[in-house]
Backbone as CSV, one residue per row, in Angstrom:
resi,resn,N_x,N_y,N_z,CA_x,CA_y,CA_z,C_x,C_y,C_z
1,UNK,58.886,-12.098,-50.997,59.806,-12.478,-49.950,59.685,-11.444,-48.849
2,UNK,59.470,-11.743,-47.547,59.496,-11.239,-46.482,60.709,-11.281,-45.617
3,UNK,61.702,-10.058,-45.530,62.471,-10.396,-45.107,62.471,-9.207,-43.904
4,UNK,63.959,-9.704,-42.702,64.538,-9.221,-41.393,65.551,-8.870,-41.663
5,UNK,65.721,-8.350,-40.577,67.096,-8.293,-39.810,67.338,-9.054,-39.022
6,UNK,68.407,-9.542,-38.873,68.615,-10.904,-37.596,68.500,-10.119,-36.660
7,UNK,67.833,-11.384,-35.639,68.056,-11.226,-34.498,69.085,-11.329,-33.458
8,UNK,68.424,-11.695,-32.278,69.747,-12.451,-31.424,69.500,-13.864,-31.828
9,UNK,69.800,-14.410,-30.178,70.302,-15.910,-30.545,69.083,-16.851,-30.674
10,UNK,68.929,-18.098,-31.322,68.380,-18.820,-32.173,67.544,-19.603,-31.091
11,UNK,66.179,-19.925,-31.240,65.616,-20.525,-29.991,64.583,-21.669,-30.661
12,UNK,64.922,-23.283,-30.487,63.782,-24.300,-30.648,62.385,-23.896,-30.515
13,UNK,61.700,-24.098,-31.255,60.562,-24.093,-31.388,59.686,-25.906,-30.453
14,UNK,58.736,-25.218,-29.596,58.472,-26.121,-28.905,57.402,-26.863,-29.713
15,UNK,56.817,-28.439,-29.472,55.592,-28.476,-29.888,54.229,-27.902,-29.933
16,UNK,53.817,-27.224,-28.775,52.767,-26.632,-28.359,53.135,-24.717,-28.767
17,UNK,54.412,-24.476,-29.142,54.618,-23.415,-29.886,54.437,-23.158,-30.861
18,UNK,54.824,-24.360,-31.869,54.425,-24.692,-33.183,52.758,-25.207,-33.523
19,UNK,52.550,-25.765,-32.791,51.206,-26.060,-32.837,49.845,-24.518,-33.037
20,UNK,51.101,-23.776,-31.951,50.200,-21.931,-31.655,50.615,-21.462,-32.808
21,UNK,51.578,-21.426,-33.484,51.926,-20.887,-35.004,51.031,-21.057,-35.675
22,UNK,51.481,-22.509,-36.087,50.066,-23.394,-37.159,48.519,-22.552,-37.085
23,UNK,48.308,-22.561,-35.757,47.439,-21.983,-35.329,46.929,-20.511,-35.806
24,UNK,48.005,-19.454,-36.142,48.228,-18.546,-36.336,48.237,-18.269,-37.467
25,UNK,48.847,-19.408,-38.579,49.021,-19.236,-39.938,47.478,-19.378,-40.730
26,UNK,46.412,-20.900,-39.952,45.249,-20.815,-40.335,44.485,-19.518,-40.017
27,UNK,44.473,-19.365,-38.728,43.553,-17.617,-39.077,43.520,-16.628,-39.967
28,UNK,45.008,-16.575,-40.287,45.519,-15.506,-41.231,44.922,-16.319,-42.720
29,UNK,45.071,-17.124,-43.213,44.496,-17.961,-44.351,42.782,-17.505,-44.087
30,UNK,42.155,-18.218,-43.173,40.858,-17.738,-43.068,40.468,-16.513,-42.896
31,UNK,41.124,-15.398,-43.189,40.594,-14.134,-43.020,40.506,-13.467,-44.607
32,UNK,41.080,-14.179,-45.244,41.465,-13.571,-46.479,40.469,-14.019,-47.502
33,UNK,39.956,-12.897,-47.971,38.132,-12.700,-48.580,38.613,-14.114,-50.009
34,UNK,37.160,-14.250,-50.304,37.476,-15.384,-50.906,37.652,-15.276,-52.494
35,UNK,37.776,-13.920,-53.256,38.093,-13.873,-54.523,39.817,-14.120,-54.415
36,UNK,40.700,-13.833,-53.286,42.034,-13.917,-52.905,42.135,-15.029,-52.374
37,UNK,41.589,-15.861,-51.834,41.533,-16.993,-51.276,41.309,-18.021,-52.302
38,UNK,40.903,-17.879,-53.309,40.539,-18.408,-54.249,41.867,-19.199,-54.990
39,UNK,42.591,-17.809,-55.405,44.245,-17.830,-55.663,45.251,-18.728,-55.291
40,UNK,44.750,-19.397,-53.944,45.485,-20.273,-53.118,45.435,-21.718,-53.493
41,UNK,43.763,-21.848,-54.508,43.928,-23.429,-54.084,44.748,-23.971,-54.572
42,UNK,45.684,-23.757,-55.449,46.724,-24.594,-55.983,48.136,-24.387,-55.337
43,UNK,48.177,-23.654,-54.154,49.947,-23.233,-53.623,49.552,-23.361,-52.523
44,UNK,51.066,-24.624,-52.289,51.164,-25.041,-50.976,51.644,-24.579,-49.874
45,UNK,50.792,-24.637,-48.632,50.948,-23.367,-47.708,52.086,-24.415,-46.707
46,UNK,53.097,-23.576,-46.336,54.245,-25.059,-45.747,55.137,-23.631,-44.450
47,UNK,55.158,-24.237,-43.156,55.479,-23.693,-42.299,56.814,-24.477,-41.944
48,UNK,57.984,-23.801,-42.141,59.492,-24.494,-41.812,60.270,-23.225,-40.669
49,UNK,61.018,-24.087,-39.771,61.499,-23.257,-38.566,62.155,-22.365,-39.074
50,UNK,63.127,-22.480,-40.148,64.534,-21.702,-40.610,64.336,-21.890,-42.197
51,UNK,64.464,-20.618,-42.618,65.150,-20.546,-44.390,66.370,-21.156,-44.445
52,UNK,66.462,-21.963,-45.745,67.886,-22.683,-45.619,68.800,-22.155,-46.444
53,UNK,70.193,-22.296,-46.081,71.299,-21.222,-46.575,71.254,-20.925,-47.887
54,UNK,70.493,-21.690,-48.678,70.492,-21.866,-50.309,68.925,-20.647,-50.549
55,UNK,68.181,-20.898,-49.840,67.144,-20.030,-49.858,67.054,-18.298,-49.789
56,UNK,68.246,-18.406,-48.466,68.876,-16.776,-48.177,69.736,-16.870,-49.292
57,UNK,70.512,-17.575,-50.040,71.762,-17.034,-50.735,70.739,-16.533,-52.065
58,UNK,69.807,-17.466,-52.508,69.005,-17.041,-53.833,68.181,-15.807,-53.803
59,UNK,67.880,-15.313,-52.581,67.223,-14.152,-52.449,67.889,-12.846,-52.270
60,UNK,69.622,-13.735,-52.130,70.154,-12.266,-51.802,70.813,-12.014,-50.674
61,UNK,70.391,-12.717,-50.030,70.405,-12.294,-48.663,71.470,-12.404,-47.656
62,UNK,72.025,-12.022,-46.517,73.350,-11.876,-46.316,72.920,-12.399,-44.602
63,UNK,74.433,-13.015,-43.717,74.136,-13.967,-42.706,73.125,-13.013,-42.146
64,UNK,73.441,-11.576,-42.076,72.528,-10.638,-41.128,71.414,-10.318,-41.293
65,UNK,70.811,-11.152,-42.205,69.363,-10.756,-42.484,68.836,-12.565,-42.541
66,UNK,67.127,-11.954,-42.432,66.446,-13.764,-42.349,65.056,-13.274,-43.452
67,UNK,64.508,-14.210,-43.316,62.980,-14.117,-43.829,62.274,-14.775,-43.155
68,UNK,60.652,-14.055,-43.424,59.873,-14.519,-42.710,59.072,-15.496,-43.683
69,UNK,58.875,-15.088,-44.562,58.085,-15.957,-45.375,58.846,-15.807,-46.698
70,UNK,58.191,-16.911,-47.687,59.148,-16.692,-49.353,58.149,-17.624,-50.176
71,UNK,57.943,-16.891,-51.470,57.113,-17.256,-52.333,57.923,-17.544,-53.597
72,UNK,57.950,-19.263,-53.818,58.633,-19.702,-54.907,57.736,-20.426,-56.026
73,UNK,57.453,-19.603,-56.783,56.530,-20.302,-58.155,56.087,-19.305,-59.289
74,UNK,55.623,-20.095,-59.923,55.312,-18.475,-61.303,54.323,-17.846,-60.666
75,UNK,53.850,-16.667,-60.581,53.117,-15.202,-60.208,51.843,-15.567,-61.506
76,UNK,50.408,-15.467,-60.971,49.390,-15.952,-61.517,49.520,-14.703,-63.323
77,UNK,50.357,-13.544,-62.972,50.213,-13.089,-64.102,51.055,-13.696,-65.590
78,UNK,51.944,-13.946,-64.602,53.097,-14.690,-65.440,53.051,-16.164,-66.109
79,UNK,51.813,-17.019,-66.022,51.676,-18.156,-66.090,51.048,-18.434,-67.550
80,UNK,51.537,-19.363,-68.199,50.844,-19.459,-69.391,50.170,-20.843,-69.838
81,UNK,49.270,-20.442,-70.186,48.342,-22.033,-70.473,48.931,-23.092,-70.895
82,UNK,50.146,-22.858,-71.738,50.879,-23.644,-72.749,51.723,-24.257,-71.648
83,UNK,51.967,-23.947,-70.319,53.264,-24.382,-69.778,52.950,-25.515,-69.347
84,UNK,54.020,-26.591,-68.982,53.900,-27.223,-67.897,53.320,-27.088,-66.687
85,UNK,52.561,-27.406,-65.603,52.274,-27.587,-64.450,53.550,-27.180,-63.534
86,UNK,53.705,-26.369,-62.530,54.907,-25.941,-61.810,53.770,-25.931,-60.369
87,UNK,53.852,-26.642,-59.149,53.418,-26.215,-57.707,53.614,-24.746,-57.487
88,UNK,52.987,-24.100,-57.296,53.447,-23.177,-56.343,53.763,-23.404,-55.055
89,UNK,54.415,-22.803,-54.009,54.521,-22.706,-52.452,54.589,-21.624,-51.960
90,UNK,54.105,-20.998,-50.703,54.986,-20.138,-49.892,55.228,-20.728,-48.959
91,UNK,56.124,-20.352,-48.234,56.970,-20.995,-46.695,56.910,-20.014,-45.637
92,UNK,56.388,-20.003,-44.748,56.197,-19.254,-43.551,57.333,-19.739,-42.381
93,UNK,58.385,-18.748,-42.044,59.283,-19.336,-41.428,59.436,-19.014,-39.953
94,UNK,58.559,-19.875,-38.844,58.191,-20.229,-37.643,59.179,-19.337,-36.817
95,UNK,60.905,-19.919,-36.839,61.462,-18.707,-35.730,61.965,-17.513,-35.741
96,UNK,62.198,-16.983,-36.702,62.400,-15.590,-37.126,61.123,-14.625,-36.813
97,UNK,60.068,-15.166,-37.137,58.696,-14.755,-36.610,58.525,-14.442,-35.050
98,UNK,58.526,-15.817,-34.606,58.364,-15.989,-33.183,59.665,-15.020,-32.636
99,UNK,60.733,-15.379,-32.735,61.611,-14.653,-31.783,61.836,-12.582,-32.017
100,UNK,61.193,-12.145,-33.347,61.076,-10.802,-33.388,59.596,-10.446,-32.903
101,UNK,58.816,-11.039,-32.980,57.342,-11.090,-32.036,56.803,-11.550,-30.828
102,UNK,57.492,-10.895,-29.995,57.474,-11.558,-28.549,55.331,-11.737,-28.060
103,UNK,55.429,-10.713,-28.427,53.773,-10.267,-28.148,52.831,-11.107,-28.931
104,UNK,51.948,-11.981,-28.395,51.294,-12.574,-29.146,50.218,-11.679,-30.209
105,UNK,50.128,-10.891,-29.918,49.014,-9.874,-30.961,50.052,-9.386,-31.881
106,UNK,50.894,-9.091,-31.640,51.892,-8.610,-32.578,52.199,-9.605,-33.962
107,UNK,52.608,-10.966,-33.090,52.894,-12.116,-33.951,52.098,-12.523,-34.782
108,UNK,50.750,-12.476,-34.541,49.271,-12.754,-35.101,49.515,-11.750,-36.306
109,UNK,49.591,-10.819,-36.015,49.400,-9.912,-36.868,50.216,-9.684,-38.370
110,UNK,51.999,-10.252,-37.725,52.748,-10.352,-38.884,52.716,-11.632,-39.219
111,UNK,52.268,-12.598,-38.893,51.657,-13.874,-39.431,51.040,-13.260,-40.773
112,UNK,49.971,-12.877,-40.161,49.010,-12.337,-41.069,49.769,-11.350,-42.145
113,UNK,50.788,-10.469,-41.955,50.711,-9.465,-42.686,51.976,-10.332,-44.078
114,UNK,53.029,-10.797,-43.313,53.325,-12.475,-44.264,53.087,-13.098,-44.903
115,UNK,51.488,-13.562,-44.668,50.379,-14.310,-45.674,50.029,-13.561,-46.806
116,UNK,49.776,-12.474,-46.464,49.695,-11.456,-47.223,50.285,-11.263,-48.768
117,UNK,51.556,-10.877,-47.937,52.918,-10.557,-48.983,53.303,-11.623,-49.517
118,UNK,52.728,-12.539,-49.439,53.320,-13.653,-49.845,52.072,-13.815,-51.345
119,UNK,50.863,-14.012,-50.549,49.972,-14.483,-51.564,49.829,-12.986,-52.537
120,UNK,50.264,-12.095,-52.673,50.089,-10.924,-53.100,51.304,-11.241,-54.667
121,UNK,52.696,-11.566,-53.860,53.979,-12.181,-55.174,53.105,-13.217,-55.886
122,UNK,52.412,-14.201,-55.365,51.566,-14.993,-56.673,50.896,-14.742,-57.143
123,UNK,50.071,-13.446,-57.086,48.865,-12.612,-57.638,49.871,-11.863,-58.817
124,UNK,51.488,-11.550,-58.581,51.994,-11.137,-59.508,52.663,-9.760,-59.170
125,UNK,52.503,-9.015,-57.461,52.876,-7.854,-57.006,54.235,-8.086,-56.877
126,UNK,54.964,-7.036,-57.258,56.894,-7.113,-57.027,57.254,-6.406,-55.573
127,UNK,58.495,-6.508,-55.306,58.765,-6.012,-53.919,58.288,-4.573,-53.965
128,UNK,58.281,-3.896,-54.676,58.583,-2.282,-55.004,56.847,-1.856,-54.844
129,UNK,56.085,-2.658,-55.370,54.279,-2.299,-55.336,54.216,-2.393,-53.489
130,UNK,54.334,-3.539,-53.087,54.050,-3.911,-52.135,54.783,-3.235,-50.937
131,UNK,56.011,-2.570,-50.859,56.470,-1.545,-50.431,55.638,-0.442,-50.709
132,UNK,55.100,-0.113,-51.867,54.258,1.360,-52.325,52.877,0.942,-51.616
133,UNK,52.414,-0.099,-51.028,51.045,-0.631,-50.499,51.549,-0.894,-48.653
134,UNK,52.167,-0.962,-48.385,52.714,-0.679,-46.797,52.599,-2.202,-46.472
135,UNK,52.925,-3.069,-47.202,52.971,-4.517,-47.870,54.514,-5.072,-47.337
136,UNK,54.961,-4.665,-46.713,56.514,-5.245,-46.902,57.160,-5.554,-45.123
């Protein structure tokens, strides 16, 4: 889970904004070498404007804080042959991003660094590694 501090006030995401996201989220996917990329083909990569109140409340999280991204599924270490089938997902969340990243290189970048932390919790890393890896 990638989380903020709120911001200010709350701003629509345009089509051709979202479209530059999208945009943003594939690069960051295509940069990522392919033994880690590998990891992905089964978790669905899903870009939503806002975490929903049930999402912040399960993580913890309080009105004054947001997330940027959130990884909900078993962690590839944790998975056992015997189980049921469970999707994985992470969710990349479009305005919390955009409105603390005014700078487009900036935004690119925590796009990217998001993707990251995200696909890193399904590899099986906890908040505390990934904090100790400059991951957070």
């Amino acid at each position: 889970m990638s989380k903020r501090p709120r911001g200010s006030s709350r701003r629509r995401s345009t089509t051709s904004a979202a479209t530059r996201f999208d945009e943003l989220v594939l690069r960051a996917l295509d940069a990522i070498p392919a033994p880690f990329a590998d990891a992905l083909d089964d978790v669905a990569i899903i870009v939503e404007d806002e975490p929903s109140r049930q999402q912040l409340r399960e993580n913890g999280l309080g009105p004054d804080e947001g997330l940027y991204g959130l990884y909900e599924g078993v962690p590839l270490t944790e998975y056992g042959a015997d189980w049921g089938f469970l999707p994985s997902k992470i969710t990349l969340f479009r305005n919390p991003l955009v409105e603390d990243f005014a700078d487009p290189a900036e935004l690119e970048h925590e796009v990217w660094i998001t993707v990251i932390h995200e696909l890193a919790h399904h590899l099986g890393f906890g908040e505390e590694r990934l904090h100790d890896l400059g991951v957070d």
